[in-house]
LUMVO-71749 format. One record per residue (C-alpha): residue in one letter; x, y, z. Coordinates in pm, whole numbers, plus 50000, padded with zeros to 5 digits. Each point is the difference from the previous one (the first is absolute). Example, Ala and Ser with C-alpha at 12.3 -4.5 7.8 and 13.67 -1.06 7.14 Angstrom:
<node><aa>A</aa><east>51230</east><north>49550</north><up>50780</up></node>
<node><aa>S</aa><east>50137</east><north>50344</north><up>49934</up></node>
***
This chain:
<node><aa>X</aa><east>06870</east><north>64579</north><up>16783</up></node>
<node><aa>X</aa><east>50346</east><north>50174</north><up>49863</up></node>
<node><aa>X</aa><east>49893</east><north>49926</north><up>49670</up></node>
<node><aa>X</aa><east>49679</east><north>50159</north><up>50037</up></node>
<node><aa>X</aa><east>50154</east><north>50332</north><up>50133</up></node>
<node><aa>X</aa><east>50205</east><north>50008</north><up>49716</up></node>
<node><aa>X</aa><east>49741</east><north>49927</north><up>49757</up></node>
<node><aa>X</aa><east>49858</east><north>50360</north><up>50119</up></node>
<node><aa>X</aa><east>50281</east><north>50166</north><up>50007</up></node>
<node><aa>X</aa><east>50055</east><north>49901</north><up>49588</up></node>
<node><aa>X</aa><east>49620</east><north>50077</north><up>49987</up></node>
<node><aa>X</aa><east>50060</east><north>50347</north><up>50141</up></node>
<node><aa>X</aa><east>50258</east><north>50077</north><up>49738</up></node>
<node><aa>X</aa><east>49791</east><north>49875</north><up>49725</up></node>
<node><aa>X</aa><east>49737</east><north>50247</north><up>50102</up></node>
<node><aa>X</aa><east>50196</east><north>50259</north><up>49993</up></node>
<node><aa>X</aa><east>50129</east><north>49937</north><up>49668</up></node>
<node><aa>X</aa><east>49650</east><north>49991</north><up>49893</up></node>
<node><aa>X</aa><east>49919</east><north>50276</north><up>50186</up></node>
<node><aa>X</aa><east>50138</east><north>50274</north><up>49745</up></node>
<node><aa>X</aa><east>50311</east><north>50228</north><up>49968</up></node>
<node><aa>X</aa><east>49979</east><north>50182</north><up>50310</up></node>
<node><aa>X</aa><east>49971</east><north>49686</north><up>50260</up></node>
<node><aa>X</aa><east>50284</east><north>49880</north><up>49822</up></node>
<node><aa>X</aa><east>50208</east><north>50311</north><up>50076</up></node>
<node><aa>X</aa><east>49879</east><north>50024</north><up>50320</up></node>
<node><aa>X</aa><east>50097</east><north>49697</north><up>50084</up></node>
<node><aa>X</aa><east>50336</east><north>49922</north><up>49812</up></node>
<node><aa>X</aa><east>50135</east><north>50334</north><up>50037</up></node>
<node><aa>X</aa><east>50290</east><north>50015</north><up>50276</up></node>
<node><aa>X</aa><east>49909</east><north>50174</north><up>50314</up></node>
<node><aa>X</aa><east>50293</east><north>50158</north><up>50201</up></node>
<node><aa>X</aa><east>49796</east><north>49892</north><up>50345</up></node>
<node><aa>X</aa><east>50009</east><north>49665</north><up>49866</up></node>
<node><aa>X</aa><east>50344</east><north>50000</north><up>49887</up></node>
<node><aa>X</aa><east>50108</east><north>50135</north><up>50372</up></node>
<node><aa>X</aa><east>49836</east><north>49700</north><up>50152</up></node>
<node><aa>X</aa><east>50148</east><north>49754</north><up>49751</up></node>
<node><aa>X</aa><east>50350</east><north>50120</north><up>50097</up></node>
<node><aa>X</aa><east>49927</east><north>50012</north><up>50347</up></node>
<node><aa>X</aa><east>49863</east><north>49632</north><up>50035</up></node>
<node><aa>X</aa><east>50242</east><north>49846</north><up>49728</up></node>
<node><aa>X</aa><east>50288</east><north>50284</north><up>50024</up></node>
<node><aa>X</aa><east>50086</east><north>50165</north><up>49667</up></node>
<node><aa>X</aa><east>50316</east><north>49783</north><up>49927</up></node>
<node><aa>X</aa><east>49753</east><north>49691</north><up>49997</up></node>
<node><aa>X</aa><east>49842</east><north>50113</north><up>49640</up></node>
<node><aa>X</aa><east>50349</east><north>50091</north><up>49884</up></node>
<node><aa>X</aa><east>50213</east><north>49803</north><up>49826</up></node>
<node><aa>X</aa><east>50329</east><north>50253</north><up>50020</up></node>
<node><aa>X</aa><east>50170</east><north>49736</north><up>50192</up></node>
<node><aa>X</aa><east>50029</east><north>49742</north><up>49697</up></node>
<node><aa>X</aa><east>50095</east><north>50262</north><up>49790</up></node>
<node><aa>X</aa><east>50274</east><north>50145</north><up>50202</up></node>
<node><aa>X</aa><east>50143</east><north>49642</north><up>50102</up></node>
<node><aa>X</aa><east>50038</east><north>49998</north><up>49614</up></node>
<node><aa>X</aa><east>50175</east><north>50342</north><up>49963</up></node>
<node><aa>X</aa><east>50208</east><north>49968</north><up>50287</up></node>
<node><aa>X</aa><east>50359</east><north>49920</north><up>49867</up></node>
<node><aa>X</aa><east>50254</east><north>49728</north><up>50197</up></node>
<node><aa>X</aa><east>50243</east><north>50151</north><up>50165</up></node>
<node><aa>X</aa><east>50356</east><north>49870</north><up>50146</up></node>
<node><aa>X</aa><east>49902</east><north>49924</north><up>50333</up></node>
<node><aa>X</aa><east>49683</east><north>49787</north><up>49850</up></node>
<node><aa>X</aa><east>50241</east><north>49823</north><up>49783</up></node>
<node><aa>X</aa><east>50217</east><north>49884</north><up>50277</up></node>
<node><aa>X</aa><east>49877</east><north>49670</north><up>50089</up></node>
<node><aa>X</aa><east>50084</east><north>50081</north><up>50401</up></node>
<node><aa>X</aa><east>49843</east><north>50343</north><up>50011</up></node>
<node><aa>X</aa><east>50344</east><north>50142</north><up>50098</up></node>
<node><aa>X</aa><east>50117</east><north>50352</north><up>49858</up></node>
<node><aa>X</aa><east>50218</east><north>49973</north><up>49753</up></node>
<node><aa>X</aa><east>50262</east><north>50260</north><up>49835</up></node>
<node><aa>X</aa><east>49945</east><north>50102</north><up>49580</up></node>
<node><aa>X</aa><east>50218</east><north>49723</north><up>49927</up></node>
<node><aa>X</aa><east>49741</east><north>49785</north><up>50193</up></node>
<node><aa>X</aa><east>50221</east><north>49867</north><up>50233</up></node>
<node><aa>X</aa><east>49965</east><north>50036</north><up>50387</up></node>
<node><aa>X</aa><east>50207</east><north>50272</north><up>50193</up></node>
<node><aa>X</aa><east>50194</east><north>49873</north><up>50237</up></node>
<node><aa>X</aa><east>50231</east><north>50145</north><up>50298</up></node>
<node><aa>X</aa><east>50196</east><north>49703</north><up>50039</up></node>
<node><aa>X</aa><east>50083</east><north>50078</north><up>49601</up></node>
<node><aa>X</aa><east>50062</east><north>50391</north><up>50079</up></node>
<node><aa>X</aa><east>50270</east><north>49925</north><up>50238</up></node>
<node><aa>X</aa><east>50160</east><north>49692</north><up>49804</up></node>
<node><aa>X</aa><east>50016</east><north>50235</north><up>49654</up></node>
<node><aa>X</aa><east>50130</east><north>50331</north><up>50258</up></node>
<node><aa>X</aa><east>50297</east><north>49744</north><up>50115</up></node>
<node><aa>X</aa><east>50142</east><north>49873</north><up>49662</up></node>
<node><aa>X</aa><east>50302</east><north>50121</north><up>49848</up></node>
<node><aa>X</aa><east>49968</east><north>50259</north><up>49746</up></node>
<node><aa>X</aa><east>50163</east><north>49777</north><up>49744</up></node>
<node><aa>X</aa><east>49769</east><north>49722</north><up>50086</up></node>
<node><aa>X</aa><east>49688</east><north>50195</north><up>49968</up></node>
<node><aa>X</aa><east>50067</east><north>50022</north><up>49609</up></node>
<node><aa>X</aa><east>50047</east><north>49623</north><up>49946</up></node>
<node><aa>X</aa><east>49697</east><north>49876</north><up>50262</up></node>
<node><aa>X</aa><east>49770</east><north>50216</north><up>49880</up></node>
<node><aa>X</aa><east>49661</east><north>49904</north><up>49910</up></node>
<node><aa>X</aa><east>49819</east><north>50119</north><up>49665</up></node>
<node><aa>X</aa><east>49710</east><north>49959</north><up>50109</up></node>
<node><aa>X</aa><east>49651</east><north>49833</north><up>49846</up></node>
<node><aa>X</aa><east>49935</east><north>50333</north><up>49838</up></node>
<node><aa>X</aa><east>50330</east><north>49951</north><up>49766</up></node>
<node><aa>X</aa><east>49912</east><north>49625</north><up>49924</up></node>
<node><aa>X</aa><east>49650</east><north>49966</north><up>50001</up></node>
<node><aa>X</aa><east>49639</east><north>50182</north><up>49975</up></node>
<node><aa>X</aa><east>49903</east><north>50150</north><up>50299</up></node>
<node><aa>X</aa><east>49662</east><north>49855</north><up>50000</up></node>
<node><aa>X</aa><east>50174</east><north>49658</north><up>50028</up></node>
<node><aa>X</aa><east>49809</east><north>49895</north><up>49695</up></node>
<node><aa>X</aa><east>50334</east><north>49898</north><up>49827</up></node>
<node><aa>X</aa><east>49920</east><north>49895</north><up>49643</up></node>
<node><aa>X</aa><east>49636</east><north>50063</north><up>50019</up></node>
<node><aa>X</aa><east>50029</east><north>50363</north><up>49907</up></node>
<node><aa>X</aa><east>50136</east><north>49856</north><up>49629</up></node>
<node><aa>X</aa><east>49698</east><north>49784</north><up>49960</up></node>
<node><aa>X</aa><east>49765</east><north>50139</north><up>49785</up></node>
<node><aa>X</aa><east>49630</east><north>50149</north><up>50157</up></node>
<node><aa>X</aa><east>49681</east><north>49832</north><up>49853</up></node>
<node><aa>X</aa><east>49660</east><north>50014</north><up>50004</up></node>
<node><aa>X</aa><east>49920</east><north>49706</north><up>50202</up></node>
<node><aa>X</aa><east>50242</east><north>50105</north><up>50294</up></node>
<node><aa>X</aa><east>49876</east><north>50368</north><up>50020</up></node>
<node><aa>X</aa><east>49609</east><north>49828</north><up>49977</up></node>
<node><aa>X</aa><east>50128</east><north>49759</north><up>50265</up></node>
<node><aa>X</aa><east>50138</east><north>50279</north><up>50218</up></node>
<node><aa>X</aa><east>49629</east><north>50143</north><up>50108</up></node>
<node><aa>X</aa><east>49807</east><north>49674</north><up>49994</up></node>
<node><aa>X</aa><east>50080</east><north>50027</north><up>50388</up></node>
<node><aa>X</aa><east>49894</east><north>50345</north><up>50066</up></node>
<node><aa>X</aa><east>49634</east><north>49926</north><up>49797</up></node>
<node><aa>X</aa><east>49941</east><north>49732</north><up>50223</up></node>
<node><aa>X</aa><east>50084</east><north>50170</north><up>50271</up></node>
<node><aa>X</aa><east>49748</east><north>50266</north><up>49857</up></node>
<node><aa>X</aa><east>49733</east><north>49701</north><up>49906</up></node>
<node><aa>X</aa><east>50046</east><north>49876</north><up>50350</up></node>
<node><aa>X</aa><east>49911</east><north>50330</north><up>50202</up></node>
<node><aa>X</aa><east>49755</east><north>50093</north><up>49795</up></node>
<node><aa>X</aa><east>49786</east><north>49647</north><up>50060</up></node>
<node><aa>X</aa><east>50075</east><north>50026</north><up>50373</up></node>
<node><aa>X</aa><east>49893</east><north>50311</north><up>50021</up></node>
<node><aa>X</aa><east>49666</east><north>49964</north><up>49863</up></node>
<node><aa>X</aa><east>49937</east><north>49727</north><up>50181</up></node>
<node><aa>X</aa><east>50086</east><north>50223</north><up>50304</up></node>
<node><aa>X</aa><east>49688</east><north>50241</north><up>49862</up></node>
<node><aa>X</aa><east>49790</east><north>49733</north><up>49955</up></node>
<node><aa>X</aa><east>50022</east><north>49845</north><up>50342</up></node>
<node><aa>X</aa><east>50024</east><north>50334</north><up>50208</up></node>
<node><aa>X</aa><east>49640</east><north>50096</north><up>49772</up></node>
<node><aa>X</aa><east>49823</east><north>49696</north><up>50053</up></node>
<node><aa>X</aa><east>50114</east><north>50004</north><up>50354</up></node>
<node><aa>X</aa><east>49914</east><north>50385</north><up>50068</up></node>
<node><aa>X</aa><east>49605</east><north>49930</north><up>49844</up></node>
<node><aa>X</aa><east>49956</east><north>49721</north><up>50244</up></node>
<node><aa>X</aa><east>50085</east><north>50241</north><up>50305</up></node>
<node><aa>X</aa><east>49825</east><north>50269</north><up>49896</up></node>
<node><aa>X</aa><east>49712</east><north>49819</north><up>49931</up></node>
<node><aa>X</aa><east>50000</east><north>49845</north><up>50350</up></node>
<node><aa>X</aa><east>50051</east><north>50337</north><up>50139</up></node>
<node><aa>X</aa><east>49700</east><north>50094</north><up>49821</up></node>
<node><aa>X</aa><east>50246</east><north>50336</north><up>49825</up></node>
<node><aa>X</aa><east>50011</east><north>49784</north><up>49632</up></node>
<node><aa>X</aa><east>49974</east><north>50280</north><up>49700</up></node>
<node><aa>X</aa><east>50019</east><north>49774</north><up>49671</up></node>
<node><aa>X</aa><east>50052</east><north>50238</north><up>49771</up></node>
<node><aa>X</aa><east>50322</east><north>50206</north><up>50205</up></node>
<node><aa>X</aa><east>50136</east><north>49676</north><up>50069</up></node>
<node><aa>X</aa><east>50011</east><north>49889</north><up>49668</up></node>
<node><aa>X</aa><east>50079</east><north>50347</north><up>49871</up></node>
<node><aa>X</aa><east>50347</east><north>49977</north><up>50210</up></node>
<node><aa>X</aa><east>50121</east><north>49664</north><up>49892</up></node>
<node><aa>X</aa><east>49937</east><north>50057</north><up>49654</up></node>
<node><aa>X</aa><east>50190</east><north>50299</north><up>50045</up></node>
<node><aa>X</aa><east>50272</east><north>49769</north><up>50162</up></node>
<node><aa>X</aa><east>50028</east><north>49752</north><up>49781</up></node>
<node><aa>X</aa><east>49994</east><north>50281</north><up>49670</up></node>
<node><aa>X</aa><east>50248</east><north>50196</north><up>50219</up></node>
<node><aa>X</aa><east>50226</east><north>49690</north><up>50041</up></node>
<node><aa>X</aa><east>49969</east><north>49922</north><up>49586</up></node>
<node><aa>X</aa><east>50080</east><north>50375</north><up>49917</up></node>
<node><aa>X</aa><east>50360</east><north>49948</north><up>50202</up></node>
<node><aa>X</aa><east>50032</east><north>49676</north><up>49836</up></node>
<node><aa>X</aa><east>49968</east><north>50088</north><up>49649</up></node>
<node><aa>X</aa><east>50275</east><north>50260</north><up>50098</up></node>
<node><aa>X</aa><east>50244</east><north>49790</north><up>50122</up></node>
<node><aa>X</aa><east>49949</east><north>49735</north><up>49716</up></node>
<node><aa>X</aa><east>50059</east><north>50235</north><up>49771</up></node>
<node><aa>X</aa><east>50302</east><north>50171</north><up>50161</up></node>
<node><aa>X</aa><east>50155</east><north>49678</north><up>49988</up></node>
<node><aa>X</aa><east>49914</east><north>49867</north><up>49680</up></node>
<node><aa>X</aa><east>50090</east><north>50374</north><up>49828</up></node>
<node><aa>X</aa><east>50344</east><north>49909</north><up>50145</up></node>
<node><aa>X</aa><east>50045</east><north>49677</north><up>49865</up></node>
<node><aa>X</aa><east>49927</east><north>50144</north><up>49686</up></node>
<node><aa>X</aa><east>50205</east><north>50260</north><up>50010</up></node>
<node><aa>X</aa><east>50289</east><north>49766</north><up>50081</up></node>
<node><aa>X</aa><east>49935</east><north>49800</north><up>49770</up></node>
<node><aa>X</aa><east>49978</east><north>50288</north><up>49727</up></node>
<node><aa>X</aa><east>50359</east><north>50112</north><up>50118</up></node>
<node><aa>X</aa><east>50163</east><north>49669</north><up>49938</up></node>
<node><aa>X</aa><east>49824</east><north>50032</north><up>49675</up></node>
<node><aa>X</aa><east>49798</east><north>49652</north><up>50013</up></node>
<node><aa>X</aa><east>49650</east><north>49911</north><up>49975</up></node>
<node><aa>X</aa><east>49702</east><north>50185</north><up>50168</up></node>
<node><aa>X</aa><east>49756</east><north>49719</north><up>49911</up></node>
<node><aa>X</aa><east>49971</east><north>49830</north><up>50341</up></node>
<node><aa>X</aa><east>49882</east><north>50310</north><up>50150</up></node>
<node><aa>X</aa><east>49671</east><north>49980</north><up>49825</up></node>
<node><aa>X</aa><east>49967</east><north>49634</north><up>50085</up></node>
<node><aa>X</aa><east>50088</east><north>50052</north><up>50386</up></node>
<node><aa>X</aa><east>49740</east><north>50321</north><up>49981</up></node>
<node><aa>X</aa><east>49760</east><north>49763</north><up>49874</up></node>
<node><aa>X</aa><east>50040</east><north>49798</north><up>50240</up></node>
<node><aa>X</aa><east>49947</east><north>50257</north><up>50294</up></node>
<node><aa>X</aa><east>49668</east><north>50080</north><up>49829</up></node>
<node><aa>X</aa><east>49879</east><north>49630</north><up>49977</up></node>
<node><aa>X</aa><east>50117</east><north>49982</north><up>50386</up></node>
<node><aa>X</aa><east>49800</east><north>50291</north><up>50068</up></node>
<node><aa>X</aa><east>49688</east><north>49866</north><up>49838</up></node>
<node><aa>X</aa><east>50068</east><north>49633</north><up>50207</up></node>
<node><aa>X</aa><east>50014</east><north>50208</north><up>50359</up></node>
<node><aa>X</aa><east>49692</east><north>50224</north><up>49897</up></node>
<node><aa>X</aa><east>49809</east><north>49658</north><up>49906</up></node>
<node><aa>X</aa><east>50119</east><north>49821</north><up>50300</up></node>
<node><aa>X</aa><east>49882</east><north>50320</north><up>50229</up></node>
<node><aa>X</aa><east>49721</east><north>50015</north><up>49867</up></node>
<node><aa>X</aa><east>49925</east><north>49605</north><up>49994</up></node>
<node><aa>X</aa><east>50029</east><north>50079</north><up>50364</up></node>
<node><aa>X</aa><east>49676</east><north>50240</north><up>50042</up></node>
<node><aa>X</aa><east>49759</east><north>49714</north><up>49820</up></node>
***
Protein backbone atom coordinates (compact mmCIF):
# COMPACT_ATOMS: atom_id res chain seq x y z
CA UNK A 1 0.00 0.00 0.00
CA UNK A 2 3.03 2.64 0.86
CA UNK A 3 4.48 1.82 -2.26
CA UNK A 4 1.50 2.51 -4.16
CA UNK A 5 1.04 6.05 -2.59
CA UNK A 6 4.33 6.79 -3.54
CA UNK A 7 4.10 5.55 -6.93
CA UNK A 8 1.47 8.60 -7.33
CA UNK A 9 3.13 10.92 -5.74
CA UNK A 10 6.36 10.32 -8.47
CA UNK A 11 3.45 10.09 -11.02
CA UNK A 12 2.21 13.52 -9.99
CA UNK A 13 5.59 15.06 -10.51
CA UNK A 14 6.06 13.45 -13.79
CA UNK A 15 2.89 15.11 -14.93
CA UNK A 16 3.80 18.12 -14.09
CA UNK A 17 6.99 18.02 -15.79
CA UNK A 18 5.09 17.09 -18.77
CA UNK A 19 2.68 19.44 -18.17
CA UNK A 20 4.67 22.57 -19.63
CA UNK A 21 6.66 25.59 -18.24
CA UNK A 22 4.13 27.13 -16.19
CA UNK A 23 3.00 23.89 -13.96
CA UNK A 24 6.51 23.55 -13.44
CA UNK A 25 6.86 27.05 -11.95
CA UNK A 26 3.89 26.81 -10.24
CA UNK A 27 4.78 24.09 -8.61
CA UNK A 28 8.63 24.29 -7.90
CA UNK A 29 8.64 27.85 -7.19
CA UNK A 30 9.01 28.59 -3.27
CA UNK A 31 5.97 29.87 -1.60
CA UNK A 32 6.51 32.05 1.57
CA UNK A 33 3.08 30.30 3.12
CA UNK A 34 4.76 27.17 2.55
CA UNK A 35 8.03 28.10 3.80
CA UNK A 36 6.17 29.50 7.19
CA UNK A 37 4.69 26.11 7.72
CA UNK A 38 7.92 24.23 7.01
CA UNK A 39 9.63 26.24 9.78
CA UNK A 40 6.87 25.99 12.00
CA UNK A 41 6.49 22.07 11.88
CA UNK A 42 10.36 21.34 11.46
CA UNK A 43 11.69 24.81 13.08
CA UNK A 44 14.04 26.80 10.82
CA UNK A 45 17.34 25.54 12.48
CA UNK A 46 16.24 21.93 11.31
CA UNK A 47 17.07 22.80 7.40
CA UNK A 48 20.19 24.63 8.55
CA UNK A 49 23.32 23.37 8.76
CA UNK A 50 25.04 26.64 10.64
CA UNK A 51 25.71 24.43 13.50
CA UNK A 52 28.43 22.17 11.66
CA UNK A 53 29.85 25.04 10.29
CA UNK A 54 30.28 27.04 13.38
CA UNK A 55 31.52 23.90 15.49
CA UNK A 56 34.23 24.18 12.74
CA UNK A 57 34.98 27.94 13.12
CA UNK A 58 34.79 28.03 16.67
CA UNK A 59 38.48 28.24 17.95
CA UNK A 60 39.75 26.17 21.39
CA UNK A 61 40.17 28.16 24.00
CA UNK A 62 42.20 27.74 27.49
CA UNK A 63 39.54 26.58 29.55
CA UNK A 64 38.62 23.80 26.69
CA UNK A 65 42.19 22.82 26.72
CA UNK A 66 42.32 22.11 30.36
CA UNK A 67 41.61 18.57 30.69
CA UNK A 68 39.52 19.35 34.22
CA UNK A 69 37.50 22.26 32.91
CA UNK A 70 39.11 24.46 35.62
CA UNK A 71 40.06 28.23 34.81
CA UNK A 72 43.30 28.65 34.29
CA UNK A 73 45.68 31.92 34.31
CA UNK A 74 47.68 32.98 30.58
CA UNK A 75 50.39 30.91 31.71
CA UNK A 76 47.76 28.06 31.87
CA UNK A 77 48.24 27.23 35.20
CA UNK A 78 45.45 27.29 37.95
CA UNK A 79 45.15 30.34 40.39
CA UNK A 80 45.39 29.49 43.58
CA UNK A 81 44.90 31.34 47.15
CA UNK A 82 46.79 28.95 49.03
CA UNK A 83 49.74 30.12 46.35
CA UNK A 84 48.80 34.01 46.87
CA UNK A 85 49.48 33.85 50.48
CA UNK A 86 52.61 31.40 50.32
CA UNK A 87 54.36 33.88 47.46
CA UNK A 88 52.94 37.28 49.85
CA UNK A 89 55.02 35.51 52.90
CA UNK A 90 58.49 34.82 51.31
CA UNK A 91 61.41 36.83 51.85
CA UNK A 92 62.18 39.38 49.36
CA UNK A 93 65.51 37.79 48.67
CA UNK A 94 63.89 34.46 48.25
CA UNK A 95 61.33 35.56 45.83
CA UNK A 96 64.24 36.15 43.18
CA UNK A 97 65.79 32.66 43.51
CA UNK A 98 62.18 30.55 43.82
CA UNK A 99 60.74 32.10 41.20
CA UNK A 100 59.01 30.36 38.52
CA UNK A 101 59.49 31.21 34.66
CA UNK A 102 56.75 30.01 33.76
CA UNK A 103 55.50 27.59 30.61
CA UNK A 104 55.29 30.72 28.54
CA UNK A 105 59.31 31.22 28.83
CA UNK A 106 60.00 27.41 28.16
CA UNK A 107 57.47 26.18 26.04
CA UNK A 108 54.54 27.02 23.39
CA UNK A 109 51.59 28.07 24.92
CA UNK A 110 49.41 25.80 23.00
CA UNK A 111 51.32 22.94 24.72
CA UNK A 112 52.07 21.59 21.30
CA UNK A 113 55.86 21.55 22.16
CA UNK A 114 57.76 20.51 19.02
CA UNK A 115 54.79 20.18 16.83
CA UNK A 116 54.76 23.80 15.85
CA UNK A 117 58.43 22.95 13.99
CA UNK A 118 56.94 20.12 12.07
CA UNK A 119 56.23 20.96 8.78
CA UNK A 120 52.15 21.38 7.53
CA UNK A 121 51.10 19.01 4.62
CA UNK A 122 48.51 18.28 2.53
CA UNK A 123 47.32 15.13 3.96
CA UNK A 124 47.03 16.61 7.61
CA UNK A 125 45.14 19.83 6.55
CA UNK A 126 42.77 17.18 4.15
CA UNK A 127 42.61 15.05 7.30
CA UNK A 128 41.62 17.99 9.50
CA UNK A 129 37.86 18.37 7.87
CA UNK A 130 37.22 14.72 7.03
CA UNK A 131 35.31 15.00 10.50
CA UNK A 132 33.31 18.02 9.93
CA UNK A 133 32.04 16.47 6.18
CA UNK A 134 30.81 13.61 7.87
CA UNK A 135 29.35 15.33 10.29
CA UNK A 136 27.76 17.33 7.29
CA UNK A 137 27.05 13.81 5.27
CA UNK A 138 25.48 12.54 8.43
CA UNK A 139 22.79 15.40 9.03
CA UNK A 140 22.05 15.78 5.82
CA UNK A 141 20.90 11.79 5.39
CA UNK A 142 19.04 12.05 8.72
CA UNK A 143 17.40 14.76 7.83
CA UNK A 144 15.87 13.63 4.74
CA UNK A 145 14.89 10.74 6.09
CA UNK A 146 13.10 12.95 8.71
CA UNK A 147 11.10 14.55 5.42
CA UNK A 148 10.43 11.46 4.09
CA UNK A 149 8.81 9.85 7.07
CA UNK A 150 6.90 13.02 8.42
CA UNK A 151 5.44 13.15 4.31
CA UNK A 152 4.50 9.73 3.99
CA UNK A 153 3.11 9.88 7.44
CA UNK A 154 1.15 13.34 6.96
CA UNK A 155 -0.64 11.73 3.40
CA UNK A 156 -1.86 8.80 5.36
CA UNK A 157 -3.69 11.19 7.95
CA UNK A 158 -4.96 13.39 5.73
CA UNK A 159 -6.25 10.94 3.63
CA UNK A 160 -8.10 9.27 6.54
CA UNK A 161 -9.36 12.58 7.52
CA UNK A 162 -10.69 12.81 4.16
CA UNK A 163 -8.52 16.78 3.91
CA UNK A 164 -5.63 14.91 1.39
CA UNK A 165 -4.58 17.69 -1.44
CA UNK A 166 -1.85 15.73 -3.59
CA UNK A 167 -0.57 18.28 -5.34
CA UNK A 168 0.05 20.98 -2.02
CA UNK A 169 1.37 18.17 -0.24
CA UNK A 170 3.80 17.29 -2.61
CA UNK A 171 4.40 20.92 -3.55
CA UNK A 172 5.70 21.47 0.26
CA UNK A 173 8.06 18.60 0.59
CA UNK A 174 9.64 19.16 -2.56
CA UNK A 175 10.08 22.51 -1.41
CA UNK A 176 11.61 20.89 1.82
CA UNK A 177 13.76 18.69 0.59
CA UNK A 178 15.15 21.55 -2.34
CA UNK A 179 15.16 23.97 0.65
CA UNK A 180 17.30 21.53 2.75
CA UNK A 181 19.85 20.92 -0.56
CA UNK A 182 20.10 24.78 -1.17
CA UNK A 183 21.62 25.10 2.69
CA UNK A 184 23.64 22.14 2.02
CA UNK A 185 25.40 23.09 -1.01
CA UNK A 186 26.23 26.25 1.13
CA UNK A 187 27.76 24.78 3.85
CA UNK A 188 29.77 22.24 1.66
CA UNK A 189 31.12 24.78 -0.04
CA UNK A 190 31.95 27.11 2.86
CA UNK A 191 33.92 24.41 4.13
CA UNK A 192 35.60 23.07 1.28
CA UNK A 193 36.49 27.00 0.03
CA UNK A 194 38.34 26.93 3.41
CA UNK A 195 40.27 24.00 3.04
CA UNK A 196 41.37 25.36 -0.03
CA UNK A 197 42.22 28.39 1.00
CA UNK A 198 44.40 26.83 3.70
CA UNK A 199 45.83 24.85 1.77
CA UNK A 200 46.72 27.71 -0.85
CA UNK A 201 48.38 29.65 2.16
CA UNK A 202 50.74 26.91 3.09
CA UNK A 203 51.41 26.94 -0.56
CA UNK A 204 50.63 23.05 -1.28
CA UNK A 205 48.40 21.31 -3.53
CA UNK A 206 44.71 22.24 -4.30
CA UNK A 207 44.10 18.95 -6.15
CA UNK A 208 42.13 17.06 -3.49
CA UNK A 209 39.59 19.68 -3.43
CA UNK A 210 38.30 18.73 -6.80
CA UNK A 211 38.36 15.07 -5.89
CA UNK A 212 36.47 15.59 -2.42
CA UNK A 213 33.92 18.04 -4.58
CA UNK A 214 33.48 15.21 -6.75
CA UNK A 215 32.73 13.23 -4.39
CA UNK A 216 29.89 15.42 -2.75
CA UNK A 217 28.32 15.43 -6.23
CA UNK A 218 28.42 11.56 -6.71
CA UNK A 219 26.90 11.49 -2.97
CA UNK A 220 24.32 13.75 -4.03
CA UNK A 221 23.33 11.75 -7.05
CA UNK A 222 23.37 8.27 -4.58
CA UNK A 223 20.75 10.14 -1.96
CA UNK A 224 18.59 11.55 -4.94
CA UNK A 225 18.55 7.81 -6.44
CA UNK A 226 17.96 6.24 -3.15
CA UNK A 227 14.90 8.91 -2.50
CA UNK A 228 13.64 8.41 -5.27
CA UNK A 229 14.02 4.40 -5.30
CA UNK A 230 11.77 5.05 -2.40
CA UNK A 231 8.55 6.52 -4.37
CA UNK A 232 8.55 3.23 -6.91
Amino acid sequence: MRKKILTILALLFLVLLLGGGYLVYQFLTPDQAVEQELNEQFSKEFFSFDDILNDRKRPPTTNEENNDGEQTDDNGQQPSETNETSSNNQEPSNQGSTSNPGPSQNQPSTGGGSSQDEPVTEQAIVDSYVPTFTALEQSATGKLNDLFDSGYAEYTQKKEDGTLNLVALSKKYMQAAQTLENNLDQTFYALLGEMEEELADNNLPTTEVNRIEQEYQDKISSLKSEFMSKLR
